[in-house]
N, C-alpha and C positions, 0 to 999 in steps of 0.2 A: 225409517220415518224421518222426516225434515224435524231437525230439532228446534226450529220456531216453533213448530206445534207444540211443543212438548212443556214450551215456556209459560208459567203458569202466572206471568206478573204480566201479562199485558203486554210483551213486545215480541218483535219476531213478525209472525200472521197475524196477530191480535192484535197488534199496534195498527193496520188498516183502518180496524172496525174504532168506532166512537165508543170505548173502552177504556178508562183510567183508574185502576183500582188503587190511586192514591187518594180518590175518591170518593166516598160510602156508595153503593153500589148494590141494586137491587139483586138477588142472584137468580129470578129467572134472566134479567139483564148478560148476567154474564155467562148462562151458561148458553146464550144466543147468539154470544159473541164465542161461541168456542170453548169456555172454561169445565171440564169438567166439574160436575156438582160436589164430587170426593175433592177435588184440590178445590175450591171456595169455604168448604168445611175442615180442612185442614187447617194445620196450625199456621199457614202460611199468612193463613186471612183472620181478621177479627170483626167476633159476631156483633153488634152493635144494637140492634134491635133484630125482633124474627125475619129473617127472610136479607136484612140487610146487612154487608157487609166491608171491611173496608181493606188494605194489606196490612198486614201486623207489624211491620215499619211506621208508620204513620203513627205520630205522637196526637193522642186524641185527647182536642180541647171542646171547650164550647161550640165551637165553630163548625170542627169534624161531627159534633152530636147533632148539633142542631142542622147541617144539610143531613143527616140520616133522617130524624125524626119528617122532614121536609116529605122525602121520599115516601112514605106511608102515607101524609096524609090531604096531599092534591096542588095542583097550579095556585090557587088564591090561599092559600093556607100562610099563616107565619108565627112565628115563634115567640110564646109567654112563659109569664111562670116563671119558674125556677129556669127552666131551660133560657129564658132570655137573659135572668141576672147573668149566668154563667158567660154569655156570649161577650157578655159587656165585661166580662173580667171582673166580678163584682162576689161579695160572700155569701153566701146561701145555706143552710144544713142539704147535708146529702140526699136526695128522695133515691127510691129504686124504681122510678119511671122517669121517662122524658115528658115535655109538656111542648103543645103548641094550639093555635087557634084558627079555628074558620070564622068567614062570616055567619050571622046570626041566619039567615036564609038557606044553609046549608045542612044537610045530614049528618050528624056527631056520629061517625062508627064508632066502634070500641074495639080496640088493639090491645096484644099484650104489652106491656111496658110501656104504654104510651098512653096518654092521656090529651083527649081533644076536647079545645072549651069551644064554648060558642062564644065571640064577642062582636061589641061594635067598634071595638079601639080602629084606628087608623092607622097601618104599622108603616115603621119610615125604613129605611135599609142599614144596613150595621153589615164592615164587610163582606158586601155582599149577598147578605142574607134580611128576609123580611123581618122583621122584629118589631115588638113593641115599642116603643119610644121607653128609654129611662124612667120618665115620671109615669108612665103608663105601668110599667113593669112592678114599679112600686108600691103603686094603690092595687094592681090585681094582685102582686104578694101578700097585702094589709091583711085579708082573712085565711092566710096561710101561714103567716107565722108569728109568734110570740112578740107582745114589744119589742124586746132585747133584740131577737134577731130580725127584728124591721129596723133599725136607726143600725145596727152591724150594716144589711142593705146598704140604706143612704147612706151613711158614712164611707163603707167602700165604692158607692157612686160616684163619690164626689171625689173620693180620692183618685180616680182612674179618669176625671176631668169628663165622666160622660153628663153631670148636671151638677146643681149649685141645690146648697139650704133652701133658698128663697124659692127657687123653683118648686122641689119638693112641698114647699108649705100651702106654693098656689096649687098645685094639684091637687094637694089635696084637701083645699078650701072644696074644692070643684069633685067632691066625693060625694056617692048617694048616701043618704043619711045613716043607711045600716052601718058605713063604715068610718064615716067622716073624722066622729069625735078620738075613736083609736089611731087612726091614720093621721090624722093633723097632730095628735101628741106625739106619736112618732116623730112627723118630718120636722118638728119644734125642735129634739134634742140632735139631731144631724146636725155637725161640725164641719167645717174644713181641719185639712190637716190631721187627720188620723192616720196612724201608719198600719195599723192591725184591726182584728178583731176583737182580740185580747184586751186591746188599750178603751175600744169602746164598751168591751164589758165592765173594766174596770171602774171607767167613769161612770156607768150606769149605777154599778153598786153603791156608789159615792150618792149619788143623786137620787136615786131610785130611799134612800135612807133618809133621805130631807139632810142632809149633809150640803154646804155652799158648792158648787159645782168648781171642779178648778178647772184652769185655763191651761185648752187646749195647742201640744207644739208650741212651748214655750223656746226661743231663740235669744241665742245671747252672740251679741256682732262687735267684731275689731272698730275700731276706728275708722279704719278704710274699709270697710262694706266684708269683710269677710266672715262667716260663721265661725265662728267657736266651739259652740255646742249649744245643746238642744236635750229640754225634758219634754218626756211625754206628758206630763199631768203638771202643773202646779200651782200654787198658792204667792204671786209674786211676794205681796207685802208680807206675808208671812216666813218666807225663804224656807217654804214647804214643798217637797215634789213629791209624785207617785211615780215611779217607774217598773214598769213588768218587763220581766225579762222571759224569756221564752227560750226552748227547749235549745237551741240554735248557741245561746248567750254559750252555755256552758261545755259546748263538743266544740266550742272557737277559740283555739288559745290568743288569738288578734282579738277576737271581739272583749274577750276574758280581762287583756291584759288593758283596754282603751278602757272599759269599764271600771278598771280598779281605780289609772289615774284620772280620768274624769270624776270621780266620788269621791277624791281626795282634793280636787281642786274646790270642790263644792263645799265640802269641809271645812278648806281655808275660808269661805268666804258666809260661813256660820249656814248653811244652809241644812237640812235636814232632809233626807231621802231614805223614803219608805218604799222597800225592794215587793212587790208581788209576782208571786208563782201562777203557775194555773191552778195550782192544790188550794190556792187562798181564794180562789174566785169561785172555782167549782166544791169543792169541799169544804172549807171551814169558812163561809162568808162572816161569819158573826164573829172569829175572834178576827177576819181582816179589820173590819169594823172597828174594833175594838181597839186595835193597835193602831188605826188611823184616829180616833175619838183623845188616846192619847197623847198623840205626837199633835195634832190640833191646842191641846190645852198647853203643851208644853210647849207652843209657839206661838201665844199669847190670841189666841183663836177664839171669838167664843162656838161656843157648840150649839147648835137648840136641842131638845131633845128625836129622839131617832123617830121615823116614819116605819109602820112595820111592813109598807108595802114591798120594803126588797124581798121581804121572804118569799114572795109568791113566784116571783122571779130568779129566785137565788136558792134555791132550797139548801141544798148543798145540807150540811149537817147543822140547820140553824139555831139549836140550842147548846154548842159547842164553844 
């Protein structure tokens, strides 16, 4: 047997046919082109949704999901939801389906793993792929996810330079009523300059408590225009910070060691910083609270008192 045939990636005799399984790749598609159905089902290839498939080389992002999901579900079809935050490189909780959208005019099938809306958005292109616009993406996420992880959203929006605060807030002026009043408080507490997701919860629990909100990506510059360093959270006049440090901080002995003398430089210069984990965001919100209510009065702060709305937000163990 000519061992072109025999090659199960597409080159050799396969390389002829209009066949790239670096591709997502329908598998009647491929076995027309000659693939055996056992090798596309092999470990060679990875399932992506039913019927689609892509080579198990191929590092799969947004991009690689979203032309799979494409595949399913027609020529005008383009990609929302969660599937489009991802494409934009943006934060999302995990779902266990793909999402994307037809016109309103169109037949909604129903697939496994995949999820088709009806909409009338207007989609623009994003490497090459149909997508919702950013501020599109974020009002159809508004009745999909929780405040906290709607301004997570915007905030990684804005940090990945695909839309601004302002934008977000006009958009979502221009929401139907069902959703307007949640989705404008959302695109309200959206920032520039967030680095995490972690940093935006943390400012939530801050704010979300009736707590003064502090100032995001605080910068400190040489004389001659050069960075120094930078807090994620802080309270200038007060030489108060918040800093989360993340699971990363502590397996870096570079990050471990820049962390110590940067918080001793801080030190010299009377400042105060307040270290959060994910255990103090996710689990014990009420004594973070608490250790921030303190360092506030002990850096001549006033306080009001607390809002109980974080709890609903924040459960985590709230009488802790």
């Amino acid at each position: 047997m000519d061992k072109r045939r025999r090659d199960h990636r597409g080159r050799g005799t396969l390389a002829r046919v209009t066949f790239d399984p670096r591709q997502p790749f329908l598998l009647g598609r491929a076995t027309r082109a000659g693939l055996p159905r056992r090798a596309v089902q092999s470990a060679t290839y990875r399932r992506l949704l039913p019927g689609v498939y892509v080579d198990a080389r191929v590092k799969v992002d947004g991009r690689v999901e979203a032309l799979a999901a494409l595949l399913l579900v027609g020529a005008d079809a383009f990609i929302s939801h969660h599937q489009a935050a991802r494409l934009y490189g943006a934060v999302v909780p995990d779902t266990v389906v793909m999402h994307a959208s037809i016109p309103g005019n169109r037949h909604r099938s129903r697939r496994p793993e995949l999820t088709v809306h009806r909409s009338a958005r207007v989609p623009t292109r994003f490497r090459g792929v149909p997508v919702t616009t950013p501020e599109d993406t974020f009002l159809d996420l508004a009745g999909h996810l929780t405040l906290v992880d709607l301004v997570v959203l915007g905030d990684s929006l804005v940090r990945r330079g695909r839309t601004t605060p302002d934008r977000l807030v006009a958009a979502a002026e221009s929401a139907g009523p069902r959703l307007r009043r949640a989705t404008l408080r959302a695109a309200r507490l959206v920032r520039h300059g967030v680095d995490s997701a972690m940093e935006t919860r943390s400012r939530l629990l801050v704010v979300l408590a009736g707590l003064p909100e502090p100032e995001v990506n605080v910068c400190f510059w040489s004389p001659d225009g050069q960075l120094l360093r930078r807090l994620d959270l802080a309270y200038r006049a007060a030489r108060l910070a918040l800093e989360y440090d993340g699971r990363q901080h502590a397996l870096s002995q570079a990050q471990w060691e820049s962390d110590v003398a940067r918080r001793e430089e801080f030190d010299a210069e009377d400042w105060r910083i307040v270290v959060l984990l994910a255990k103090d965001i996710y689990r014990t919100p009420a004594r973070t609270l608490d250790r921030l209510v303190a360092a506030m009065r002990k850096a001549g702060m006033e306080v009001p008192p607390l809002s109980d709305e974080w709890r609903r937000h924040f459960p985590g163990h709230a009488t802790a």
